[in-house]
Backbone as CSV, one residue per row, in Angstrom:
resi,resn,N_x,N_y,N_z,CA_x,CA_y,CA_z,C_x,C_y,C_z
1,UNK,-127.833,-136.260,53.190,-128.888,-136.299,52.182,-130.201,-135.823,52.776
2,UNK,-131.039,-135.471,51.664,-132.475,-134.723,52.306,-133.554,-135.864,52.267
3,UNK,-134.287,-136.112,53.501,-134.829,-137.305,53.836,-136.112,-137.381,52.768
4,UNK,-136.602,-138.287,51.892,-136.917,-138.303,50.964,-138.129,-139.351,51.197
5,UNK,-138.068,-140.035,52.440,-139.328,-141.101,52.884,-140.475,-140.344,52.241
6,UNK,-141.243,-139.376,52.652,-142.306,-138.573,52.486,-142.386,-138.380,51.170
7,UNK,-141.991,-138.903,49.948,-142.014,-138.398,48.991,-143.011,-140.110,48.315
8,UNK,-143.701,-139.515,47.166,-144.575,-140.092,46.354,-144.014,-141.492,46.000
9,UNK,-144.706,-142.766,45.677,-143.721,-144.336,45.586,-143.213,-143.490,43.705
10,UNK,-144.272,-142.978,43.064,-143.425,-142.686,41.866,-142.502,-142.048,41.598
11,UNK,-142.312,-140.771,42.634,-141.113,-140.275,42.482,-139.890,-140.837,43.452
12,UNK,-140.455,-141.810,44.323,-138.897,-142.742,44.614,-138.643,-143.423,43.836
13,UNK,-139.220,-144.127,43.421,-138.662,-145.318,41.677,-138.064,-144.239,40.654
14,UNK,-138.103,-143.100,40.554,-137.466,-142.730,39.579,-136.071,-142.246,40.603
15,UNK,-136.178,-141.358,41.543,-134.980,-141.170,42.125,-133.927,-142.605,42.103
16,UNK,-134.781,-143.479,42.832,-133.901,-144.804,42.749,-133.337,-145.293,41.236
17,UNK,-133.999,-144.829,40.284,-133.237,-145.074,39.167,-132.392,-144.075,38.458
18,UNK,-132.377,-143.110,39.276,-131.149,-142.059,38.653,-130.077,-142.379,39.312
19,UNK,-130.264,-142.554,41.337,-129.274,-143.052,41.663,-128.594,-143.991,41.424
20,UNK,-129.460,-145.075,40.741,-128.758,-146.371,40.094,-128.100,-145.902,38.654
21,UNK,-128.579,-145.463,37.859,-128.033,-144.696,36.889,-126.699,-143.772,37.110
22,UNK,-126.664,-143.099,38.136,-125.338,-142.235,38.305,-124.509,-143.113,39.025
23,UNK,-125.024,-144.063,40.336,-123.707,-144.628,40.733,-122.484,-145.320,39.371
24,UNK,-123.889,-146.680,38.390,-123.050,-146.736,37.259,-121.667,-145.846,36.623
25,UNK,-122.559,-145.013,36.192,-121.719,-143.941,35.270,-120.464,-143.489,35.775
26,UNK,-120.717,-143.049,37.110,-119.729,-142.112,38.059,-118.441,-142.856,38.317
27,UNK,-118.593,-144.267,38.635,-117.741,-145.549,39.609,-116.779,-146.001,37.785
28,UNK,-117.817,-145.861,36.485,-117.021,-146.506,35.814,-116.636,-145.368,34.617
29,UNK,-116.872,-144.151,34.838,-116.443,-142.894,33.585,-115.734,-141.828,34.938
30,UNK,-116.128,-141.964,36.169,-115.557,-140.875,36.671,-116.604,-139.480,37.027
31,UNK,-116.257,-138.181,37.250,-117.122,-137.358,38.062,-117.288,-136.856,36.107
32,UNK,-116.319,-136.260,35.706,-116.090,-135.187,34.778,-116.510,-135.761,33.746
33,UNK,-116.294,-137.134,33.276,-116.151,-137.514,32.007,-118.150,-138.261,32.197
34,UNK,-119.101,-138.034,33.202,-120.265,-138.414,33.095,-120.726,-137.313,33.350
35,UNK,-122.100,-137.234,32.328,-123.199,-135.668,32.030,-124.360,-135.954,32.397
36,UNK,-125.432,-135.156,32.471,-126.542,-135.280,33.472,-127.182,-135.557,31.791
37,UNK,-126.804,-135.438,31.045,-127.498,-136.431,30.000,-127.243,-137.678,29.886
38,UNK,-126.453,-138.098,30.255,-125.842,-139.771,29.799,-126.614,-140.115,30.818
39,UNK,-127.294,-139.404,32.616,-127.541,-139.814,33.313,-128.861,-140.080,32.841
40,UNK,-129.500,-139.295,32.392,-130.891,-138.941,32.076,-131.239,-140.303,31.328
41,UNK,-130.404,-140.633,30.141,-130.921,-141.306,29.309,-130.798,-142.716,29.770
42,UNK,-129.674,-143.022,30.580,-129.463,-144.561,31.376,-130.374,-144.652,32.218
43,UNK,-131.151,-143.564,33.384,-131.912,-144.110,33.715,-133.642,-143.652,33.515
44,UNK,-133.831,-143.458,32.552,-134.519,-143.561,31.711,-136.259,-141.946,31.486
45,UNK,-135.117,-141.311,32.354,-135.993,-140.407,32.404,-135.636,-138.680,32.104
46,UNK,-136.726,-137.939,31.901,-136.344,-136.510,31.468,-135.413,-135.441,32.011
47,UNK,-134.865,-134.576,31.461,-133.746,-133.940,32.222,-133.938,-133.341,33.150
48,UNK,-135.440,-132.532,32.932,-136.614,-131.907,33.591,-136.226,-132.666,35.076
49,UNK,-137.074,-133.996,34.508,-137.125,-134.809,36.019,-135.908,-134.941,36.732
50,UNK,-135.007,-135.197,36.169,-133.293,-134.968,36.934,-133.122,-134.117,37.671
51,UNK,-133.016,-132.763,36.610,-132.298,-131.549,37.827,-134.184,-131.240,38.783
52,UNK,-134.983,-131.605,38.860,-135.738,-131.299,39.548,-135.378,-132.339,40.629
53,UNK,-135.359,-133.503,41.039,-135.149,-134.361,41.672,-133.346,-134.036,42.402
54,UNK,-132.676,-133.514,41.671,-131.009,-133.323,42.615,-130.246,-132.131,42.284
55,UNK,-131.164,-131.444,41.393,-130.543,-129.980,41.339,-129.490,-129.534,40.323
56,UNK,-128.425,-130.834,40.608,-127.131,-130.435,39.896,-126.092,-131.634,39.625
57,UNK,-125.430,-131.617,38.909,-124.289,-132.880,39.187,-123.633,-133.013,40.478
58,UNK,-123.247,-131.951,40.818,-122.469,-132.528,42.089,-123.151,-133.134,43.272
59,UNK,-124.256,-132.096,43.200,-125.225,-132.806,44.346,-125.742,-134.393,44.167
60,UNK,-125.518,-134.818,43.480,-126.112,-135.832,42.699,-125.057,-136.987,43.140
61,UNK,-123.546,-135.932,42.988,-122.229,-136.629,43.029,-122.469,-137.646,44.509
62,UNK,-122.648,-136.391,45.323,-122.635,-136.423,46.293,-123.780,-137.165,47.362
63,UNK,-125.093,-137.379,46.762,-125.533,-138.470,47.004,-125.152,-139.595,46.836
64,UNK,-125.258,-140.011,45.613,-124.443,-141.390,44.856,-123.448,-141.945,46.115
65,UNK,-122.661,-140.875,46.068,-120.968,-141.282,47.199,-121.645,-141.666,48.446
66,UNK,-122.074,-140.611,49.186,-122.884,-140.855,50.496,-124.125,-142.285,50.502
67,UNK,-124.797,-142.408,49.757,-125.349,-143.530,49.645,-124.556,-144.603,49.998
68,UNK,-123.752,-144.748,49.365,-122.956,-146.316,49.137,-122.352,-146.466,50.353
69,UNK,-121.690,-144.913,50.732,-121.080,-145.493,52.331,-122.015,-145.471,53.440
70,UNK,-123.079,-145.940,52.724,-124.610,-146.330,54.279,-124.087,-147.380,54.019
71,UNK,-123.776,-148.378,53.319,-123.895,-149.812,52.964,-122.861,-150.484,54.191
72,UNK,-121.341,-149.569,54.563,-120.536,-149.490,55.809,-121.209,-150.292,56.882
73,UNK,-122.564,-149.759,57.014,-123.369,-149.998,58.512,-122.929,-151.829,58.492
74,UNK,-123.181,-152.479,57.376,-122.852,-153.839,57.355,-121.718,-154.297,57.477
75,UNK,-120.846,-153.941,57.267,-119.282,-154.329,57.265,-119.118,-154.250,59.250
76,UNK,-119.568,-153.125,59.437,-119.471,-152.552,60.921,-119.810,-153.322,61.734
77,UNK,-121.424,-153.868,61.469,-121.818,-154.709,62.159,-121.471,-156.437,62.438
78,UNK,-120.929,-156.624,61.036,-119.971,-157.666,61.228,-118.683,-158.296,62.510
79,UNK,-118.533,-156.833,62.345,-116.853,-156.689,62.883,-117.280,-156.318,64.379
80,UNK,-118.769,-155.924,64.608,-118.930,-155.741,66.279,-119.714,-157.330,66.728
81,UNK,-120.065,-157.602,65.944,-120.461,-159.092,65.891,-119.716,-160.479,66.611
82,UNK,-118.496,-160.003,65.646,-117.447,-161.200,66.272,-116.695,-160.719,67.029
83,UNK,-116.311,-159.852,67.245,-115.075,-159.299,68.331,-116.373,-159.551,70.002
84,UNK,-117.875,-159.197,69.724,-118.555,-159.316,70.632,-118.189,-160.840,71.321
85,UNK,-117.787,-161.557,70.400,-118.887,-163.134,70.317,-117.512,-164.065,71.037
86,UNK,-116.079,-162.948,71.062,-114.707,-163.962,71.442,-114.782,-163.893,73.286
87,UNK,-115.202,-165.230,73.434,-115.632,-165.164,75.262,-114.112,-165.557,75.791
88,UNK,-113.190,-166.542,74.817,-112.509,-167.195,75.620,-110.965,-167.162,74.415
89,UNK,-109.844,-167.755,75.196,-108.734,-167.811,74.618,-108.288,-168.465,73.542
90,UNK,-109.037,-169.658,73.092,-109.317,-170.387,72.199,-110.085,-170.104,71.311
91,UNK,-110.970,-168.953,71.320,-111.449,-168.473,70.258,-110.719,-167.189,69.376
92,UNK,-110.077,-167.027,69.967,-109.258,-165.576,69.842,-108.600,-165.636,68.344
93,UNK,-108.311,-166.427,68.000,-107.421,-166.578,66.774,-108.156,-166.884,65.272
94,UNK,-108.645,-168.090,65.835,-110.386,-168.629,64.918,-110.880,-167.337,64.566
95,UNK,-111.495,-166.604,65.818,-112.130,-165.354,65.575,-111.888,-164.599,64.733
96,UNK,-110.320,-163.958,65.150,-109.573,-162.914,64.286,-109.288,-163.316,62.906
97,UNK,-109.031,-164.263,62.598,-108.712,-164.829,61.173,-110.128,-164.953,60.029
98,UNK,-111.157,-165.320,60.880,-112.280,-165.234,60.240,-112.910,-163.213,60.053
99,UNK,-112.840,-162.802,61.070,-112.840,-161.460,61.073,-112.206,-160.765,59.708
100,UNK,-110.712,-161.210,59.965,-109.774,-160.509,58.526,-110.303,-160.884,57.511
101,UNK,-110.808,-162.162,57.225,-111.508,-162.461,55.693,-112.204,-161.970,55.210
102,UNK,-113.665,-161.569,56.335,-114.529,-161.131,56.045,-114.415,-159.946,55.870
103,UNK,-113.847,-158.979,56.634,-113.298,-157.282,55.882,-112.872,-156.891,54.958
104,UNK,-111.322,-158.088,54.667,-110.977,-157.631,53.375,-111.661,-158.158,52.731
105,UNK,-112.232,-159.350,52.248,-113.196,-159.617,51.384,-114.222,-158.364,50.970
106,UNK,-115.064,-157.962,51.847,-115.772,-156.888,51.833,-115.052,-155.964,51.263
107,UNK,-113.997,-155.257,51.307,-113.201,-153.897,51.366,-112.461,-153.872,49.536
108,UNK,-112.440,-155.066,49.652,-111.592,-155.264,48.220,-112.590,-155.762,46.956
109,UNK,-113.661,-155.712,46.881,-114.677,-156.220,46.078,-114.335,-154.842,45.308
110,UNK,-114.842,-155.318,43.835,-114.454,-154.237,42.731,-115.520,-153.023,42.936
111,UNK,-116.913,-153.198,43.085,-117.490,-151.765,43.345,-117.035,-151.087,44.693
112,UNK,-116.607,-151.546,45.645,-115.795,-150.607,46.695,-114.655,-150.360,46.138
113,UNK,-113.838,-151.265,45.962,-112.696,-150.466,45.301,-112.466,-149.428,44.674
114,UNK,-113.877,-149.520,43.347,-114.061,-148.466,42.256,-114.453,-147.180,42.756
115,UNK,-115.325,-147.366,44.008,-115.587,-145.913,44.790,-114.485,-145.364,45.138
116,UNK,-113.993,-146.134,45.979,-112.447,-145.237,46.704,-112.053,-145.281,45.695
117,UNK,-111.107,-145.461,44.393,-110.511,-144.614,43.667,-111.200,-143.435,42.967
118,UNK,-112.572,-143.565,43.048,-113.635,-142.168,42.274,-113.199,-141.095,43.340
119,UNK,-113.151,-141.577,44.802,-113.250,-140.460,46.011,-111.359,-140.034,45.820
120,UNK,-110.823,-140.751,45.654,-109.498,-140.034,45.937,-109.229,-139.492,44.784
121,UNK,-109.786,-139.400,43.974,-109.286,-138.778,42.684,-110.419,-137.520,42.356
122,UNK,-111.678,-136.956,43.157,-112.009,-135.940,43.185,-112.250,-135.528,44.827
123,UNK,-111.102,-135.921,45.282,-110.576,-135.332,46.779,-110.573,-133.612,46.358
124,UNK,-109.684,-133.578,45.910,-109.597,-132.399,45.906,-110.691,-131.337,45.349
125,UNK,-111.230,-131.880,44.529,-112.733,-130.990,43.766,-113.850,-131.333,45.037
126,UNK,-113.856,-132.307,46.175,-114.578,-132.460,47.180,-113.946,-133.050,48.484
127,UNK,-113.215,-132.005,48.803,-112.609,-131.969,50.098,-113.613,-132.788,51.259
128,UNK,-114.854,-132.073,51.009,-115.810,-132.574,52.343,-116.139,-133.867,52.148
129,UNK,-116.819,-134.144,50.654,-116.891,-135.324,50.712,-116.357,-136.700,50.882
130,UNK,-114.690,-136.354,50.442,-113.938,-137.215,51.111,-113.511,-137.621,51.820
131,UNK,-113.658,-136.412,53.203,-113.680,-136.907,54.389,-115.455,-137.392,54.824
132,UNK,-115.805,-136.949,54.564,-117.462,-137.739,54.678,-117.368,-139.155,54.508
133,UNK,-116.749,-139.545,53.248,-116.308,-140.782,53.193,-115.716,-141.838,54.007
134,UNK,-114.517,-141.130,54.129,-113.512,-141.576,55.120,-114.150,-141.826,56.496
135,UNK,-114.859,-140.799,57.184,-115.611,-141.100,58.378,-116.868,-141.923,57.992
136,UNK,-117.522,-142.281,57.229,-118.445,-142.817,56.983,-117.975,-144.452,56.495
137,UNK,-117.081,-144.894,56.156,-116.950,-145.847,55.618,-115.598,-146.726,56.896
138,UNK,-114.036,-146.235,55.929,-113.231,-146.730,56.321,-112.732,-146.037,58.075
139,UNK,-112.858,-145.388,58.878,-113.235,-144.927,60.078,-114.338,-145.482,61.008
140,UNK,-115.503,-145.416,60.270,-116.296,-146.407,61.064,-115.739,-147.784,61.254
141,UNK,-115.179,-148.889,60.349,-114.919,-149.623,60.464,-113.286,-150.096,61.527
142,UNK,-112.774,-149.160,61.747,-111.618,-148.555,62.540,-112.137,-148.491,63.939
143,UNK,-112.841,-147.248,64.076,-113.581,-147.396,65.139,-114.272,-148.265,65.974
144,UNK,-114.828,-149.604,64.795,-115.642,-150.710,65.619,-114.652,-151.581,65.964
145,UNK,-113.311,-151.921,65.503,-112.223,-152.422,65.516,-111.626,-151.951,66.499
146,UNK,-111.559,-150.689,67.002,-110.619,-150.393,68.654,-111.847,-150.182,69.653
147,UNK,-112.755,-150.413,69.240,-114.042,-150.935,70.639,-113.729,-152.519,71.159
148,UNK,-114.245,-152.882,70.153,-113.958,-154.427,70.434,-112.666,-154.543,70.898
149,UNK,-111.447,-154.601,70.128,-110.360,-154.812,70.830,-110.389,-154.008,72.213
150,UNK,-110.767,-153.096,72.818,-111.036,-152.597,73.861,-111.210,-153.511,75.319
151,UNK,-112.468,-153.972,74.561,-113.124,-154.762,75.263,-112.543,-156.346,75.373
152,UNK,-111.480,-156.964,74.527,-110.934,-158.078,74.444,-109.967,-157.708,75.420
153,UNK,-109.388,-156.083,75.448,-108.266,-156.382,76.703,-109.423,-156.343,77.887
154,UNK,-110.324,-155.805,78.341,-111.024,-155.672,79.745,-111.085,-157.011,80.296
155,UNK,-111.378,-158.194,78.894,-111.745,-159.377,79.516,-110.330,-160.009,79.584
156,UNK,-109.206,-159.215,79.687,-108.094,-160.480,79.288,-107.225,-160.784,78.799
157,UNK,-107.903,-160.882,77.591,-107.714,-161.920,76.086,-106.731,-161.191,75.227
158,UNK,-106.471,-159.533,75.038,-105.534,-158.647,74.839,-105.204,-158.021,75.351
159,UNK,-103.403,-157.409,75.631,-103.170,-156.327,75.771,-103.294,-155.297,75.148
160,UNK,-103.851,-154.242,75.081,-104.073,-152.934,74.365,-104.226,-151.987,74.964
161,UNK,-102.871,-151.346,74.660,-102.893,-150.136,75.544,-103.536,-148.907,74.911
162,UNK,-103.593,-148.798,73.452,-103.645,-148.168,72.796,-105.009,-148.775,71.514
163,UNK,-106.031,-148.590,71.783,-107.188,-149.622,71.152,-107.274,-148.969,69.294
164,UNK,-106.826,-147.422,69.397,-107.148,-146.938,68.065,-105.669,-147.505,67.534
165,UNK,-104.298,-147.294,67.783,-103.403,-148.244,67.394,-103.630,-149.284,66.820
166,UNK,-104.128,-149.987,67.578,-104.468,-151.458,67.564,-105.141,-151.874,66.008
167,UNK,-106.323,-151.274,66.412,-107.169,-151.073,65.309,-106.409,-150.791,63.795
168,UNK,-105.557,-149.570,63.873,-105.331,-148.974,62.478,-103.865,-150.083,62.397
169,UNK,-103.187,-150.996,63.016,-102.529,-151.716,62.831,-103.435,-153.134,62.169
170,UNK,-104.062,-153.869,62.990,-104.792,-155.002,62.433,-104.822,-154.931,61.293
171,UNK,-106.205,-153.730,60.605,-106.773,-153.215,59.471,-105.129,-153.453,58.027
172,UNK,-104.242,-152.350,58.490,-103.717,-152.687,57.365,-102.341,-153.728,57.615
173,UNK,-102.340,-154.974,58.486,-101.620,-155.899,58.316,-102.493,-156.763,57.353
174,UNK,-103.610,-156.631,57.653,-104.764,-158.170,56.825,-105.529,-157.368,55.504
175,UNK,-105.169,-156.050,55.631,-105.668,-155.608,54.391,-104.993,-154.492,53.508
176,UNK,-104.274,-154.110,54.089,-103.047,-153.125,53.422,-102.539,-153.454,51.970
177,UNK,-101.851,-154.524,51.301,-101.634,-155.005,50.583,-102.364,-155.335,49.175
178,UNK,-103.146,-156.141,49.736,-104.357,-156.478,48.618,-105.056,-155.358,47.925
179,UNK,-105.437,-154.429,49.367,-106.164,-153.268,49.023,-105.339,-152.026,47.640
180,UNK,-103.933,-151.911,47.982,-102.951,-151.478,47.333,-102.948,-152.110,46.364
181,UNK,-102.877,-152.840,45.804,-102.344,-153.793,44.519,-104.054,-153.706,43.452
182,UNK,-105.562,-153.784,44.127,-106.644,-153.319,43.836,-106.668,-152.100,43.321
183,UNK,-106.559,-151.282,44.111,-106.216,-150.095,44.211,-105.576,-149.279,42.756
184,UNK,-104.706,-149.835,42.676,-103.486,-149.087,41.731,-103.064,-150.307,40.502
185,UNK,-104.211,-151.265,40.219,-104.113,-152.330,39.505,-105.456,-152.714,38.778
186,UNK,-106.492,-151.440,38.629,-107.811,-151.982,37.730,-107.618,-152.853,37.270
187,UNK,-108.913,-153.565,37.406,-109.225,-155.165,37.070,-108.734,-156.165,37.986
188,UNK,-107.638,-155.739,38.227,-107.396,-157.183,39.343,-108.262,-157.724,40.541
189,UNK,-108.265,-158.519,41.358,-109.288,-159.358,41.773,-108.090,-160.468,42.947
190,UNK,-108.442,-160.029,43.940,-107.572,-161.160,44.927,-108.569,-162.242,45.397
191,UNK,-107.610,-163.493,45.065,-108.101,-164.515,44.739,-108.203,-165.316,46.460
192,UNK,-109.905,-165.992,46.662,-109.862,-166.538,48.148,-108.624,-167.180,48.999
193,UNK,-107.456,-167.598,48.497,-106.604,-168.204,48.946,-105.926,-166.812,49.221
194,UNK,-105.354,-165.933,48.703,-104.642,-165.284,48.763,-104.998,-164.104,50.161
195,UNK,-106.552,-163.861,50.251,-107.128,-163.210,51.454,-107.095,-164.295,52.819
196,UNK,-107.305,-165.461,52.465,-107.475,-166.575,53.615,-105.623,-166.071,54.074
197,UNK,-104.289,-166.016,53.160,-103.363,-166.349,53.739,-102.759,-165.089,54.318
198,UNK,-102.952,-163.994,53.741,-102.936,-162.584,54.115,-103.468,-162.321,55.735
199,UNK,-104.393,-162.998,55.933,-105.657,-162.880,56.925,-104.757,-164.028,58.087
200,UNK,-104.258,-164.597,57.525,-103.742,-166.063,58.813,-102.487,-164.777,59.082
201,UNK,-101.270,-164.528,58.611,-99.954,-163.982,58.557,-100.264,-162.846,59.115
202,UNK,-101.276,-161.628,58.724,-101.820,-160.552,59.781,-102.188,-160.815,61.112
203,UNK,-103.123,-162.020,61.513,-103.751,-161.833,62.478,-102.286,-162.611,63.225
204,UNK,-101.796,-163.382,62.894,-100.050,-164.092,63.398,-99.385,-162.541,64.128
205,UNK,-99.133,-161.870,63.042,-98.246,-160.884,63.502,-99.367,-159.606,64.790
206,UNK,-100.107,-159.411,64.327,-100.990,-159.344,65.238,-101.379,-159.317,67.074
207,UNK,-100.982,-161.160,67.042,-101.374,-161.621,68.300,-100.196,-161.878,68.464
208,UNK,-98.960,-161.136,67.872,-97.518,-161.843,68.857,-97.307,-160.326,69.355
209,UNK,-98.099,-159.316,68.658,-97.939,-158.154,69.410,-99.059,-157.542,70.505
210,UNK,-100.106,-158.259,70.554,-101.232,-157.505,71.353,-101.485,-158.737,72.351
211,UNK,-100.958,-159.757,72.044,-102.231,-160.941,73.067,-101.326,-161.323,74.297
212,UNK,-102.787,-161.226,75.213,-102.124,-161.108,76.643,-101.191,-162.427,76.631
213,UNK,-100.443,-161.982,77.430,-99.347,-163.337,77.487,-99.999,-164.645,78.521
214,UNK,-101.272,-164.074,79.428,-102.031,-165.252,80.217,-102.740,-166.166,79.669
215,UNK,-103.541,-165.591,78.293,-104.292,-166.048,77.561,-103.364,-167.005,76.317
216,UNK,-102.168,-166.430,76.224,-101.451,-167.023,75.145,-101.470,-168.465,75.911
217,UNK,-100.958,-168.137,77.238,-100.476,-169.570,77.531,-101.234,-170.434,78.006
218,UNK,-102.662,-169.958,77.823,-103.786,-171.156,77.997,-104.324,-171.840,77.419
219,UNK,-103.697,-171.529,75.459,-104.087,-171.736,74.463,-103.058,-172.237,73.582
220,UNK,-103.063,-173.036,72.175,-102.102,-173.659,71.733,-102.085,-172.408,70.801
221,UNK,-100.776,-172.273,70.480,-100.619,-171.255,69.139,-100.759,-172.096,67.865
222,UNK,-100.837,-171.080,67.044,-100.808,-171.830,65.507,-99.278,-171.408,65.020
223,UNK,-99.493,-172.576,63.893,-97.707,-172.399,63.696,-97.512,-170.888,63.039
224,UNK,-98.359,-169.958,62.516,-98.160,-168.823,61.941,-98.020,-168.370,63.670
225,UNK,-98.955,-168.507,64.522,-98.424,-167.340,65.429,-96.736,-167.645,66.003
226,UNK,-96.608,-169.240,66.307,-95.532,-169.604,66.565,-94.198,-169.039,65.833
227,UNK,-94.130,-168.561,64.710,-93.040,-168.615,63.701,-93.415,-166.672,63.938
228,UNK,-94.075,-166.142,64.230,-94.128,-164.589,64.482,-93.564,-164.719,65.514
229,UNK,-94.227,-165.019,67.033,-93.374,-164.871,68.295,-91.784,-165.418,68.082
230,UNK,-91.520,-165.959,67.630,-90.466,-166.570,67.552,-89.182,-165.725,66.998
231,UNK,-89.692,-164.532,66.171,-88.832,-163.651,65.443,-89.138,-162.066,66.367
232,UNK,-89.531,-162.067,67.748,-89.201,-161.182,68.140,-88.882,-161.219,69.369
């Protein structure tokens, strides 16, 4: 996006209300089926002022999209937060289980959801932007996920031989599912119990495959990890 600080407080309140105006429209009509009039008139200003302010629909598209995956930076920082914060063997599990909640929680909320199905369904009319996406959103969060685990084997606490593995395994044991059923199920809504148990059974299967076996045995398992090790 074109850095826009330098610009007048009146013409950011109106930008900010087109962008609020198009994210609406876009997330709940789609790219095609919303017009730079429907935009105009939701957020409350001339057409004039529109295409002067973003030129065009797509560009517009394409803010909107890029905007929302700044919001990532938070999810990210979460997830470097606690993987930072696991000093010892006894936290390892606590950690990870609270970790999984908080992602998929985050990941599966209906306006993320509603984006990623807007982005995969004009993938192809925006090749770039969907990988823009992809690296901007669900990648970053991948990425902060095989750092940390990185750093959990240096101290120990995991084996990981393979930290981006690791990572793109965790991610869709504790969120694969839910995300799918969201996904390909408008309107639905996974309910706190159902992420809390998703999140225990991932991070189980998880730590019967990555956690150092020194650290296992300095620590009591939980009966989910118990009943995973146990089946392999």
């Amino acid at each position: 996006m074109s850095p826009v600080g330098h610009l007048p407080r009146r013409t950011l309140v109106k930008r900010s209300a087109i962008a609020e105006a198009a994210t609406t429209l876009f997330l709940h009509h789609g790219f095609r089926a919303t017009s730079m009039d429907d935009i105009a008139t939701t957020a409350g200003v001339s057409k004039v002022t529109l295409y002067k302010q973003f030129g065009d629909k797509r560009t517009l598209f394409e803010t909107v999209v890029l905007g929302i995956t700044d919001r990532a930076v938070t999810i990210t920082a979460g997830i470097e937060a606690t993987l930072a914060g696991i000093d010892t063997a006894d936290q390892l599990e606590p950690a990870l289980v609270d970790l999984a909640i908080s992602y998929t929680s985050a990941v599966v909320t209906p306006g993320v959801v509603r984006l990623r199905r807007l982005v995969l369904a004009e993938a192809e009319r925006f090749p770039d932007l969907a990988a823009a996406y992809f690296d901007g959103a669900p990648r970053r969060a991948l990425d902060a996920l095989a750092a940390g685990f990185g750093r959990l084997d240096e101290r120990g606490l995991l084996t990981v031989p393979a930290p981006d593995t690791a990572a793109t395994q965790f991610a869709y044991l504790v969120l694969g599912p839910l995300l799918d059923r969201a996904l390909f199920r408008p309107g639905s809504r996974s309910r706190r119990a159902e992420v809390v148990a998703a999140a225990g059974a991932g991070v189980a299967t998880f730590l019967a495959a990555y956690q150092s076996r020194t650290s296992s045995r300095s620590m009591p398992s939980s009966p989910l990890v118990k009943r995973s090790s146990a089946r392999r």
